[in-house]
N, C-alpha and C positions, 0 to 999 in steps of 0.2 A: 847522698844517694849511693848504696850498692851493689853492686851487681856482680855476678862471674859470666866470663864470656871466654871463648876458645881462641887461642891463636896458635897461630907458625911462629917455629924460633928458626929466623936463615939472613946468614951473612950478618949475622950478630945484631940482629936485630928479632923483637915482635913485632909481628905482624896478625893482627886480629883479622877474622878470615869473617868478621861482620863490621858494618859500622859503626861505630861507639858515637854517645848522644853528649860529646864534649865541645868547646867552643875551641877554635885553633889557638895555640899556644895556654891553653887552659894547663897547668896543674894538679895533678894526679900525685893516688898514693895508689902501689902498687904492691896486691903480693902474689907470688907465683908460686903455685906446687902442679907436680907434673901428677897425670892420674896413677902412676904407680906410687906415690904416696899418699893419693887416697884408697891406694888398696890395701897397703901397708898399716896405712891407723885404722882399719877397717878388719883388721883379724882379730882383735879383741873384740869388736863387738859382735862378729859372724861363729864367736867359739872356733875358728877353726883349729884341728887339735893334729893336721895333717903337714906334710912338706911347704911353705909358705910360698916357693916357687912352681908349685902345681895349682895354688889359688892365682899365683898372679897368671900365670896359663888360663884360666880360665876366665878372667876378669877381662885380660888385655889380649890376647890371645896368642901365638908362641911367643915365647921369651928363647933370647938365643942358648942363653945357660943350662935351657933344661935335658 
């Protein structure tokens, strides 16, 4: 079964900010990407042909760099 679910990353740990449907001490495979890299693989398929930190402004909302 797979699923994507959102968590906290604090004091070096996640922490899923829902319940997950695992049994304690279950075994997990885990992959992580933050949503700026799915905004990032996501410029090639939006065409966008503009500053790529103006889409992530826009996707994520202020970015410190811009």
């Amino acid at each position: 079964m797979g699923f994507t679910f959102e968590a906290i990353y604090e004091n070096g740990v996640l922490r899923p900010t829902q319940p997950l449907p695992f049994e304690e001490n279950e075994r997990v495979c885990v992959t992580v990407e933050s949503p700026l890299d799915l905004v990032r693989r996501s410029f090639g398929a939006l065409e966008w042909k503009g500053d790529p930190k103006v889409l992530e402004h826009f996707a994520l909302g202020p970015i410190e760099e811009l």
